[in-house]
C-alpha positions in Angstrom: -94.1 0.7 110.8 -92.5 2.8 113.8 -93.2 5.5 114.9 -90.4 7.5 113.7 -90.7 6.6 110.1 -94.3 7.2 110.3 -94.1 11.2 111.0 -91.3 11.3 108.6 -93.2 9.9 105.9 -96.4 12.6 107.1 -94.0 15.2 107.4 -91.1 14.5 104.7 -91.6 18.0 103.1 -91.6 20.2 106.2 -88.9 18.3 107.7 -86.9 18.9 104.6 -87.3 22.8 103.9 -86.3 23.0 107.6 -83.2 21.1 107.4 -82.6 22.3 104.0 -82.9 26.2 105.2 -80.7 25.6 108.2 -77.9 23.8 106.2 -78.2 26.8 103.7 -77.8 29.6 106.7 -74.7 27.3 108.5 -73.0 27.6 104.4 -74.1 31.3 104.2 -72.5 32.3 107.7 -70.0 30.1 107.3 -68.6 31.7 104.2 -69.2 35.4 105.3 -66.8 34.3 108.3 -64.2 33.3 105.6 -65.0 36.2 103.8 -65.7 34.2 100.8 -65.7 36.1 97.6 -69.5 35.7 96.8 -70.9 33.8 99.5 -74.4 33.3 98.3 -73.2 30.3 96.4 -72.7 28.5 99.1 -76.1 29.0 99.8 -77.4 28.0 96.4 -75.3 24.8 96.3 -76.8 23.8 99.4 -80.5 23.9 97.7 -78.8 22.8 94.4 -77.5 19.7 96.0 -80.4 19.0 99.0 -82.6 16.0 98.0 -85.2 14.4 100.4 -83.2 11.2 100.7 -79.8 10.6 102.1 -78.3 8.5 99.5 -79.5 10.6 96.7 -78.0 13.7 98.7 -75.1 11.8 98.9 -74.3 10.4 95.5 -75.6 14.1 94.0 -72.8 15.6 96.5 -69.8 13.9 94.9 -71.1 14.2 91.4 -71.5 17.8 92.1 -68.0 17.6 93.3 -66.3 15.8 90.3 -68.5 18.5 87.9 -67.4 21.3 89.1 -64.1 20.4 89.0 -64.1 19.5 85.7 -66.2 22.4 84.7 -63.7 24.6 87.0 -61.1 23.2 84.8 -61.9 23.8 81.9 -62.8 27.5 82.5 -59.2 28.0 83.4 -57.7 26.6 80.2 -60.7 28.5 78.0 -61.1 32.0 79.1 -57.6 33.2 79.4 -56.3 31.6 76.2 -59.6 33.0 74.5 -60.7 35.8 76.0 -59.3 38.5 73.3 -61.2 36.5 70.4 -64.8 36.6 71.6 -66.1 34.9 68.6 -63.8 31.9 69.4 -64.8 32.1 73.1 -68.1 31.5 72.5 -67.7 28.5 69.9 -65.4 26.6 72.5 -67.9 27.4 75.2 -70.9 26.6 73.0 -69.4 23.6 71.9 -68.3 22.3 75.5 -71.6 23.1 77.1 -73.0 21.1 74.2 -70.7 17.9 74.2 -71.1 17.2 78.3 -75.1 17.8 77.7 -74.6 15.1 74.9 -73.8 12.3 77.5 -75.4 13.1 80.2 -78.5 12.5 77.9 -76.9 9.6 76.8 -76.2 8.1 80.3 -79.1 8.7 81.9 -78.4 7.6 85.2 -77.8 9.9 88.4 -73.7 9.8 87.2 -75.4 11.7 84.3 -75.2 14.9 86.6 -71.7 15.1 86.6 -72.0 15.4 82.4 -74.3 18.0 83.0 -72.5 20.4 85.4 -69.5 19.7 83.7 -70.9 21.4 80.8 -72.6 24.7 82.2 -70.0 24.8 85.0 -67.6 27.0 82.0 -70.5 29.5 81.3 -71.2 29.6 84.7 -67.7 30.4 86.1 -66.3 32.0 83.0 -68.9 34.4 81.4 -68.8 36.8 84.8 -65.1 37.0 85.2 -64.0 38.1 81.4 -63.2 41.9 82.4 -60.6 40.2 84.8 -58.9 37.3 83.0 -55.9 37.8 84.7 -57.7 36.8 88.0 -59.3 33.5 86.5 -57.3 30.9 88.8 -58.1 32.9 92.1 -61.8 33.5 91.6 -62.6 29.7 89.9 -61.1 28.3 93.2 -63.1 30.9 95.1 -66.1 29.7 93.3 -65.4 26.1 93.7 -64.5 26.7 97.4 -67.9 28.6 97.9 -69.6 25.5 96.0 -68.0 23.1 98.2 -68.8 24.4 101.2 -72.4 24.3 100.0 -72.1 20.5 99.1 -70.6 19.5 102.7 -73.0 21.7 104.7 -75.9 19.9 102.7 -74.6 16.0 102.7 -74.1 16.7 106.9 -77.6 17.7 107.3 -78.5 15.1 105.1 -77.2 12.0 107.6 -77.7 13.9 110.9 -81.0 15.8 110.5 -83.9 12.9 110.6 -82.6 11.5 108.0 -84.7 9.3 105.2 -82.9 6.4 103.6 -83.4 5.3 99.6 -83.2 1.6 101.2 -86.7 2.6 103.2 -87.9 4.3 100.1 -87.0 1.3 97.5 -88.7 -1.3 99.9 -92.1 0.4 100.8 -92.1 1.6 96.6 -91.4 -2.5 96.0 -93.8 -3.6 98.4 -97.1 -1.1 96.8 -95.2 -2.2 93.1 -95.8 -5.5 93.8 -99.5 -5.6 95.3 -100.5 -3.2 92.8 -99.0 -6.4 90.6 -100.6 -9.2 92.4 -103.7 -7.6 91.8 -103.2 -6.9 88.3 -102.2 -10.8 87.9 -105.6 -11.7 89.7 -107.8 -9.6 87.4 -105.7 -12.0 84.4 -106.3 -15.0 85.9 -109.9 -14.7 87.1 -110.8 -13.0 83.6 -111.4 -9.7 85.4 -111.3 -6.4 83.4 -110.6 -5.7 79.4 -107.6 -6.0 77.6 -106.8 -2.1 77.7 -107.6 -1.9 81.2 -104.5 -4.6 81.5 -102.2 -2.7 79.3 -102.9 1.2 81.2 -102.0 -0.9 84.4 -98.9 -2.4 83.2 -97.6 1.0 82.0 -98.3 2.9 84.8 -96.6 0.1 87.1 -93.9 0.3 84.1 -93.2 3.7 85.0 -92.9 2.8 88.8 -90.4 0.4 88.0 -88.7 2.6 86.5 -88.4 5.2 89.2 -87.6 2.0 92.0 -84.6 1.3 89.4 -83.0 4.9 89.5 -83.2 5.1 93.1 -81.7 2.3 93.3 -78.6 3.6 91.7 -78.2 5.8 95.1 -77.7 2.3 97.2 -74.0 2.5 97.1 -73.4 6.0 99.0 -75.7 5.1 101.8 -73.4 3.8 104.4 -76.4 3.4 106.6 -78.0 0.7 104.9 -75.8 -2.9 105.0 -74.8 -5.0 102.4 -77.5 -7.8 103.3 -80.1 -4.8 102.9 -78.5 -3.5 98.9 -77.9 -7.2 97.8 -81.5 -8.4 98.9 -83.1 -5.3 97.1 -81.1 -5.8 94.2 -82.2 -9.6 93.5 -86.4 -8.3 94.5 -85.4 -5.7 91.1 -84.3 -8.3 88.6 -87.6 -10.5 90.1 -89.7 -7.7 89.8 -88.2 -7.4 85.9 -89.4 -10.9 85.1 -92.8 -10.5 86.4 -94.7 -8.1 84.0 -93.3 -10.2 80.9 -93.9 -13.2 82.8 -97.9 -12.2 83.8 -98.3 -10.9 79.3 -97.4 -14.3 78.3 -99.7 -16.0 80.5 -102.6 -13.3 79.0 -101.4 -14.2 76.0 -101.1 -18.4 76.0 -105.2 -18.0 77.8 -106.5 -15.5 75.2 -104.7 -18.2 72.5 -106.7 -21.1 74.1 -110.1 -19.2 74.8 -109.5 -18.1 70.9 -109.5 -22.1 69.8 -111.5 -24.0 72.2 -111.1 -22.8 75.7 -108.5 -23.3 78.5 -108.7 -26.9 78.9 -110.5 -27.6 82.7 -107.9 -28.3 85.0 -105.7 -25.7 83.9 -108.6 -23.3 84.6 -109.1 -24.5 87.9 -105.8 -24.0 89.0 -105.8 -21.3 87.5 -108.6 -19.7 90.1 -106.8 -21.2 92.5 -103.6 -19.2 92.2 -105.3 -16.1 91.8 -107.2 -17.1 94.9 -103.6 -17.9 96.5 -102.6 -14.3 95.5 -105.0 -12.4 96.6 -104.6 -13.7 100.0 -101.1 -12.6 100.0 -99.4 -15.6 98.7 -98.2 -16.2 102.4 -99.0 -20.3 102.6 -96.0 -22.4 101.4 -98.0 -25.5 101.7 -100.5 -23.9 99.7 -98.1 -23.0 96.9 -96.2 -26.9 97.1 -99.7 -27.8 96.5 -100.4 -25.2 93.3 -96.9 -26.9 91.2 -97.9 -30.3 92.5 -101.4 -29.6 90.3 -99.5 -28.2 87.8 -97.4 -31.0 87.4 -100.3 -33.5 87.4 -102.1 -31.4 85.1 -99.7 -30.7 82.5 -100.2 -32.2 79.3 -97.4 -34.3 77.6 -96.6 -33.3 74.2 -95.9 -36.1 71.7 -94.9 -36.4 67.8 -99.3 -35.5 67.0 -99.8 -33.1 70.0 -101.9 -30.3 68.7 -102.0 -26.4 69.2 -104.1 -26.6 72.1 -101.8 -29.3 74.1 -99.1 -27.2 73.1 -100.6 -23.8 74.5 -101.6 -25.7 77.5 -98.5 -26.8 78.1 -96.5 -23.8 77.8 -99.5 -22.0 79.9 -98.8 -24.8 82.6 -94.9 -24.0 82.8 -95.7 -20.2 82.8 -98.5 -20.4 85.6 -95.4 -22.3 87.8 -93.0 -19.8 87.4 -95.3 -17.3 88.3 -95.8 -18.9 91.6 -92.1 -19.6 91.6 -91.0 -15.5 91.4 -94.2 -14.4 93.7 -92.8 -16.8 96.6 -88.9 -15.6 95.9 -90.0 -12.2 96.1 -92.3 -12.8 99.3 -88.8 -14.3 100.9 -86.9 -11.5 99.8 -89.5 -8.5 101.1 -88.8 -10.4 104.4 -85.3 -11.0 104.2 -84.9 -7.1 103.3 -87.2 -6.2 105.6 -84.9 -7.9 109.0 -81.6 -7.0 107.1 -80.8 -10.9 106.7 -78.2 -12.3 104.0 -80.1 -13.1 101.3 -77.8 -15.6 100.2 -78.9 -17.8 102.9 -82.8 -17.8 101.4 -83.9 -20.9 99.1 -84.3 -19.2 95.9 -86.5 -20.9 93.3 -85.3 -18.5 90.7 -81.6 -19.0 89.3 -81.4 -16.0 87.2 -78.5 -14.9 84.7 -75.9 -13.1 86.0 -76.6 -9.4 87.5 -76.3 -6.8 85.7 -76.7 -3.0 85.9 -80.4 -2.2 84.8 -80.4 -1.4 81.0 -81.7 1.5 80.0 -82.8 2.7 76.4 -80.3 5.0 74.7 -81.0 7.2 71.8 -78.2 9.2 70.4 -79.8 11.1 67.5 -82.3 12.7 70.4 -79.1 13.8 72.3 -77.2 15.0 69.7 -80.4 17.2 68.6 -81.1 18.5 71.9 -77.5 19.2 72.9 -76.9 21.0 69.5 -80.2 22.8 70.5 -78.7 24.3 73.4 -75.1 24.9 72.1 -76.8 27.0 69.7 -78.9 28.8 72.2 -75.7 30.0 74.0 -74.5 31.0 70.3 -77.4 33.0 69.4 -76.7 34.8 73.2 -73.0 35.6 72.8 -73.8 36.8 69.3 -76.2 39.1 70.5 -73.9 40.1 73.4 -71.4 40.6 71.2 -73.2 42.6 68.3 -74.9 45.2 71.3 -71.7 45.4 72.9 -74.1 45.1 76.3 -71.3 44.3 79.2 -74.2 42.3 81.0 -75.3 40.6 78.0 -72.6 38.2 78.7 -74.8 36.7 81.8 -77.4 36.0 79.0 -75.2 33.3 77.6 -74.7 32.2 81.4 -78.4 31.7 81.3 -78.9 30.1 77.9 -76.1 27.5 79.0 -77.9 26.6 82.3 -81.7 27.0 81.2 -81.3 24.7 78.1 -79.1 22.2 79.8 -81.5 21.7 82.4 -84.8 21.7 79.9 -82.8 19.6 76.9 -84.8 16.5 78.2 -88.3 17.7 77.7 -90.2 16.6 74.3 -91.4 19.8 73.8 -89.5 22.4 75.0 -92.2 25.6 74.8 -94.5 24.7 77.4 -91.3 24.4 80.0 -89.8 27.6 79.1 -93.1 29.3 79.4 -93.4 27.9 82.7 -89.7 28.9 83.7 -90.2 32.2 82.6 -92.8 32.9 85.1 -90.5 31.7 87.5 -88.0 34.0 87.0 -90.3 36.6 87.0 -91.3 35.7 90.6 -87.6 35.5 91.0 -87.3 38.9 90.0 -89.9 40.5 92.1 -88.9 38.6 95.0 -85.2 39.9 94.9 -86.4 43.2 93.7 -88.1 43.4 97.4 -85.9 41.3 99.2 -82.9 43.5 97.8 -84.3 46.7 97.8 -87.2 46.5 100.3 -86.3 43.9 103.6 -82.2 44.1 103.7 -81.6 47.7 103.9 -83.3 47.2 107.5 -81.1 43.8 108.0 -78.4 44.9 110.7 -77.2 41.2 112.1 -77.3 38.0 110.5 -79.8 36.7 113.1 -82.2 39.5 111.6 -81.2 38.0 108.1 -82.1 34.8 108.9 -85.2 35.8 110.2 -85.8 37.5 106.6 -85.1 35.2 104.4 -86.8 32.2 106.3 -90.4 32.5 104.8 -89.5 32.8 101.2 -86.9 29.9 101.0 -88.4 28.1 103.4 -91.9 28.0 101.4 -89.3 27.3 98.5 -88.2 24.3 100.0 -91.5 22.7 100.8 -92.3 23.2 97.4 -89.1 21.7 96.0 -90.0 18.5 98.3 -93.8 17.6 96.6 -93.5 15.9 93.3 -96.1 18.4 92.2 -94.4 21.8 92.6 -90.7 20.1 92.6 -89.1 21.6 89.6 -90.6 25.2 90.4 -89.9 25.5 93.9 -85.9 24.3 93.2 -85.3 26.9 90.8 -86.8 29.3 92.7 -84.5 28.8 95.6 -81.6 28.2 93.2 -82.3 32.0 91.5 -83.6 33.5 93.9 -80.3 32.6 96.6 -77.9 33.7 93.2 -80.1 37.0 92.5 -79.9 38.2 95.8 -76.0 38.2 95.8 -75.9 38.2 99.6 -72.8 39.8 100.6 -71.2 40.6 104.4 -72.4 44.2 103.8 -75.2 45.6 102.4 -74.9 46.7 99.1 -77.8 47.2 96.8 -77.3 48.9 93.1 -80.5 49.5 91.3 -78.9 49.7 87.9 -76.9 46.3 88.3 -79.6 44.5 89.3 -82.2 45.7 86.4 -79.2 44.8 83.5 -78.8 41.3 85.6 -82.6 40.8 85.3 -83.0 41.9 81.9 -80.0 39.7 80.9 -81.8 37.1 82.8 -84.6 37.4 81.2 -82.8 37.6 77.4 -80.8 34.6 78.0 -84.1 32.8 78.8 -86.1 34.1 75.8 -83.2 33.6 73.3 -83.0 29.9 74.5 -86.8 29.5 73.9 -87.0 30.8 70.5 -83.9 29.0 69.5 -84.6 25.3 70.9 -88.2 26.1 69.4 -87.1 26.3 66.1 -84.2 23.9 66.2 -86.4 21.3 68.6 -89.6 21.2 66.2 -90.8 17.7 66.0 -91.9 16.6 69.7 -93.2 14.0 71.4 -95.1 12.2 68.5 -91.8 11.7 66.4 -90.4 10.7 69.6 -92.5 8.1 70.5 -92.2 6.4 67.1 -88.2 6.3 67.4 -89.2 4.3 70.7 -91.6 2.1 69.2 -89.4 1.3 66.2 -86.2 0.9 69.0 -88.4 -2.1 70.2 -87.9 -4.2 66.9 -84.6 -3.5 66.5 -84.1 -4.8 69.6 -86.1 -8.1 68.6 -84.1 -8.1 65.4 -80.9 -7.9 67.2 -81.7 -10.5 69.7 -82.9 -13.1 67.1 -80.1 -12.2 65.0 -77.3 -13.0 67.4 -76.0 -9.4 67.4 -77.0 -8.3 71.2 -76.0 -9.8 74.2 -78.1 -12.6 75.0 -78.8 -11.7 78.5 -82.4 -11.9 79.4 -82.3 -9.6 82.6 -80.3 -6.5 80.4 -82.9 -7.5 77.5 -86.0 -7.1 79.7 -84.3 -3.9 82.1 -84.0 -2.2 78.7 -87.4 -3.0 77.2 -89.5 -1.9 80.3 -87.3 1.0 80.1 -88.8 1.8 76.9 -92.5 1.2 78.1 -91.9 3.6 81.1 -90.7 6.0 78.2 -93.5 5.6 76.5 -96.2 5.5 79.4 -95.0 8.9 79.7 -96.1 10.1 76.0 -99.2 7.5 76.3 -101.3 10.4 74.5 -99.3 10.2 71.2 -98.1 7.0 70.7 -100.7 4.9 67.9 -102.6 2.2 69.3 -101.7 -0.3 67.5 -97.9 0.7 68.4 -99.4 1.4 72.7 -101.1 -2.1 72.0 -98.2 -3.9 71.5 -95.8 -1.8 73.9 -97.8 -2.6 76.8 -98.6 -6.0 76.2 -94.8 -6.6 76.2 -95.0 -8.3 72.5 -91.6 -7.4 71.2 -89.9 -8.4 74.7 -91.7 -11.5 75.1 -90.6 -12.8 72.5 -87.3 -11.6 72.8 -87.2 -13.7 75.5 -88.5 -16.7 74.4 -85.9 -16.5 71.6 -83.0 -16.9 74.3 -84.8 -19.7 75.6 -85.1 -21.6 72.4 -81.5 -20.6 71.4 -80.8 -22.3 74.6 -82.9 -25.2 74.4 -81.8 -26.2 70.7 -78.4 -26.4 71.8 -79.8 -30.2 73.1 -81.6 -30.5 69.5 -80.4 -32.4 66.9 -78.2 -30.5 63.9 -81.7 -30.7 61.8 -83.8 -29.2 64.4 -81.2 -26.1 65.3 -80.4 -25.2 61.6 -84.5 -25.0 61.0 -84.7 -22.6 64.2 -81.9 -20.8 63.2 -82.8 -20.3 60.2 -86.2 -19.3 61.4 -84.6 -16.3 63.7 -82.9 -15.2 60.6 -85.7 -14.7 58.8 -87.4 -13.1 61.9 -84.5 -10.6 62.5 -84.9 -9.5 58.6 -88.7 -8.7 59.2 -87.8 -7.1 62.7 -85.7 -4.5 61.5 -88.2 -2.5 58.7 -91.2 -3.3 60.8 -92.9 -0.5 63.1 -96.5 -1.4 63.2 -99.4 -3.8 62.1 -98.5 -7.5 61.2 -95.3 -9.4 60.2 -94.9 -11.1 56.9 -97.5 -14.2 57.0 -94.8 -16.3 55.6 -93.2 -16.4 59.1 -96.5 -18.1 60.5 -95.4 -21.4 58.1 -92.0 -21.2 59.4 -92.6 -21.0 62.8 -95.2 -24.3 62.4 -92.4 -26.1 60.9 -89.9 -25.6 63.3 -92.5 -26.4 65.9 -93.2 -29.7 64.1 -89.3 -30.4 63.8 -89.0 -30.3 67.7 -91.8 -32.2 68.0 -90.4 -35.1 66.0 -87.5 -34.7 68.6 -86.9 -37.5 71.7 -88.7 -36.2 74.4 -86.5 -34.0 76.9 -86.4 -31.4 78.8 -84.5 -29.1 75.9 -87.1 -30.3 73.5 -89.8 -29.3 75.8 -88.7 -25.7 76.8 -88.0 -25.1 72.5 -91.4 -26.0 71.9 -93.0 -23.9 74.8 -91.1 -20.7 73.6 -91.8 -21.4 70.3 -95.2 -21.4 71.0 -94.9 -18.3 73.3 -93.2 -16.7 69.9 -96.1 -17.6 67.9 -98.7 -16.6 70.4 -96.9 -13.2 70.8 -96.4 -12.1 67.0 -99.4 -13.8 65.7 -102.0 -13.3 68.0 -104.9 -13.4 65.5 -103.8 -16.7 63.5 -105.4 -19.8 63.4 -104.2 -23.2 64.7 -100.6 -24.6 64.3 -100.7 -26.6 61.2 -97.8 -28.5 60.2 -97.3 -28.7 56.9 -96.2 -32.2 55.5 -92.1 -32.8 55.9 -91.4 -33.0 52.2 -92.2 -29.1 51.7 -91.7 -28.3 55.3 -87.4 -27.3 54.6 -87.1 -24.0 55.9 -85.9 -21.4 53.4 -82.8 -19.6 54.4 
């Protein structure tokens, strides 16, 4: 690694509080030159906007752009029509706030912030100006000119102040994702650690997978990184999808051997032998022609008789190849990345279904709750604005609008707002000196500079480590709004207790109000994951979701990152099969028989069909524990149908991922047992 990159990656938080406090003072003076209404927003969009990256800067910029203007345009068609019914006001506002928060829940993705600022953007903008209603179109634009100017002074900093690419991030993440994997596989293969120990592993490296896939979404506004670099790291993520799945159903095909007889010999050599391949870095090509040439010799072949254990071995054989088969095309692709080469012009042993954007799990009961949650909040705060008659109580709403839109994702939502309301209390006491205590002795901008450097740059060093992130951005974001820097100084005791006691309402209100409404937590949570799962599997065996194993797998492993995150309330039975990738494996070995049987013979397809049917029935009321043990009989008579097929390469792959399904979903059962043809018809 260069130098360069080297003291960026030592230094990445100082470097960016420094850029981030310079780009803040260039908006600031900028917009006191202009004479800019309320200049200090410039400064808060800056810190608003500022991310460590240059891409995620980037693509946060133009969302932030295409919010506010949406949220800027809907304060000028609300306030003025509505400003003479209060009660109405605060319905529309309520109700707007609530319906952006609702889909940037339910998207998810970076674009999701332009939902979200969309939505507070109204309360924002409208609640301060509704003593002048008349004025609404001048001071929005003001606003969104002051907001602008934030968002341009922190996307040129971004790209010209040592800057840090998502590209760089994504591959050195990739590269410690996938020898944190390699090891994992090695400790599968040579029998090292416990079953649990395998499953903790795979959902912490879920949750990393996760975070590599919504950087990745930043790719496209980095016009720094080429199209070679974005295209290569794009094919290394739908890899890197296969290989957790992929590494579970090898687990699963050994433990199914050990359990009846042992991993037959040569299978178990190899075996060692790959792992011993791996753990050297999977770097010699000759070494890995030689691995499939093994494989090949070793591989049973499966006739009309052939028993569970040929069966297993067979589909463990096939598995144990393509493993080898993704390692080396993610090896060439690390490279390719790495030298910014086409990776079009790499030999690929992979050819994988069509690319697609990573799937991600969805639920919109959980969004509609929390949004309502925090549309209510900003009712309970205009009522009580209303009902005092407190002029400043309007900013409460302001508050409850932003503070619940920001905190509608947490499970919980007590803990957070304890936490931010200790922020805001620094906030205070910070402004309360800054204000009254520092600025009255501020006579140039230099000197004001000079001022404000320690606290917001401390601020932004905090905002740049993962462990202080959230605390240290709002306190820059409040603490830049509180101080309401002006050209002159101007300091009114009164206005700024009622704006920090409105503060401080708007923040409680929202508490107790999400508290009530937001009751059931992370357990309840967990469980609408878990059961998510199977009706996923029921879907996909049921023909009613796409069959597309890359969106399939994205969304699953979505789920498990999910629930790696509430790992402390999920059942075990329920974390069991989560981690171990049960439900998605054999989702995925239902595409491939689907697939497969479409070389079958008309008897052999309506007995797997018919088999899926009954699958997709038991998926969708299951949650936890075993499935019907009726489906154990089924799925040994469609094995023994394809087994009465000509061999082929169709018959072959059906009867490995039928075994896979059986391996998957009936971990515990005994041997494959074919029951004779004459009551072997498979049931509708």
């Amino acid at each position: 690694m260069n130098q360069p990159s080297s003291f960026l990656s030592r230094n990445s938080a100082s470097v960016f509080t420094v850029r981030t406090f310079a780009a803040a003072m260039v908006a600031l003076s900028i917009a006191l030159l202009l004479d800019m209404p309320r200049p200090y927003w410039a400064m808060a969009s800056v810190y608003i906007t500022s991310n460590e990256l240059t891409g995620a800067t980037s693509s946060k910029a133009v969302y932030r752009v295409l919010g506010t203007l949406i949220g800027a345009t809907g304060t000028i068609v609300l306030i003025p029509n509505l400003v003479n019914a209060p009660e109405l006001l605060s319905l529309a506002v309520a109700l707007w706030a609530g319906v952006f928060l609702y889909f940037s829940l339910i998207d998810g993705t970076p674009r999701s912030y332009v939902f979200l600022l969309s939505g507070y953007t109204v309360a924002l903008l409208g609640f301060p100006i509704l003593s002048t209603p008349e004025s609404t179109f001048d001071i929005v634009a003001a606003r969104v000119q002051e907001i602008l100017l934030g968002i341009a002074c922190a996307s040129v900093a971004s790209r010209i102040v040592l800057p840090r690419t998502v590209a760089g991030t994504i591959a050195a993440r990739a590269e410690a994702w996938l020898a944190n994997t390699r090891q994992l596989t090695v400790d599968v293969l040579t029998g090292q650690g416990s079953d649990q120990e395998h499953d903790g592993e795979r959902m912490r490296l879920a949750a990393a997978a996760a975070e590599i896939d919504q950087l990745s979404r930043h790719l496209g506004f980095e016009t720094v990184t080429s199209a070679n670099t974005v295209r290569g790291l794009e094919l290394l993520r739908q890899r890197m999808l296969l290989l957790h799945p992929l590494l579970a159903s090898i687990e699963a095909r050994k433990n199914a051997l050990i359990s009846h007889g042992g991993v037959p010999p040569a299978i178990a050599d190899v075996s060692l032998r790959i792992a011993s391949w791996l753990a050297n870095g999977d770097q010699d090509e000759r070494d890995a022609d030689g691995l499939r040439a093994i494989l090949d010799e070793v591989q049973p072949q499966l006739d009309t008789n052939a028993n569970w254990t040929e069966i297993s071995a067979v589909g463990l054989a096939v598995r144990l190849r393509n493993l080898i088969d993704v390692m080396r095309d993610c090896r060439l692709l690390r490279e390719a990345t790495a030298d910014g080469r086409d990776p079009s012009s790499l030999a690929l042993a992979l050819t994988l279904d069509s690319p697609v954007p990573g799937a991600r799990h969805r639920d919109h009961g959980l969004a509609s709750w929390a949004a309502a949650a925090t549309a209510l909040s900003v009712l309970a705060c205009c009522a009580f604005w209303i009902a005092t008659g407190w002029t400043d109580g309007a900013s409460a709403a302001l508050f409850a609008a932003l503070v619940g839109s920001f905190l509608a994702g947490q499970d919980d939502p007590l803990p957070a707002f304890r936490k931010f309301f200790g922020v805001i209390l620094v906030v205070i006491v910070v402004t309360g000196i800054c204000t009254f205590g520092i600025l009255p002795r501020v006579t140039t901008f230099e000197m004001l500079v000079v001022a404000l450097a320690p606290t917001f740059l401390l601020f932004g060093w905090m905002t740049a480590r993962p462990a202080t992130g959230s605390t240290g951005s709002w306190l820059a974001i409040f603490t830049s709004v509180q101080l309401a820097l002006q050209s002159s100084y101007s300091a009114d005791f009164g206005a700024f207790a009622n704006s920090s006691i409105s503060l401080m309402v708007g923040v409680a209100l929202t508490a107790t109000t999400c508290g009530i409404v937001r009751t059931l937590g992370a357990t309840w949570i967990a469980n609408r994951l878990v059961r998510s799962n199977w009706r996923t599997l029921a879907a996909v065996a049921g023909r009613s979701s796409p069959q597309n194993r890359a969106a399939i797998g994205s969304l699953m492993q979505h789920r498990l990152a999910l629930l790696a995150a509430r790992i402390a309330v999920v059942p075990a039975v329920a974390r069991s099969d989560a981690a171990n990738l049960r439900q998605l494996r054999t989702a995925l070995n239902i595409v491939d028989v689907r697939h497969a049987s479409l070389g079958l013979s008309r008897a052999a397809t309506a007995g797997i069909d018919a088999l899926f049917d009954r699958l997709a029935s038991a998926a969708r009321t299951h949650t936890a524990g075993r499935l019907p043990d009726g489906l154990i009989g089924r799925l040994d008579d469609a094995i023994a149908s394809t087994l009465r097929e000509p061999a082929s390469k169709n018959r072959s792959d059906a009867l490995i991922g039928l075994s896979g399904i059986r391996a998957g979903l009936f971990p515990a059962a005994g041997s494959y047992q074919p029951r004779p043809s004459e009551q072997g018809s498979i049931a509708p």
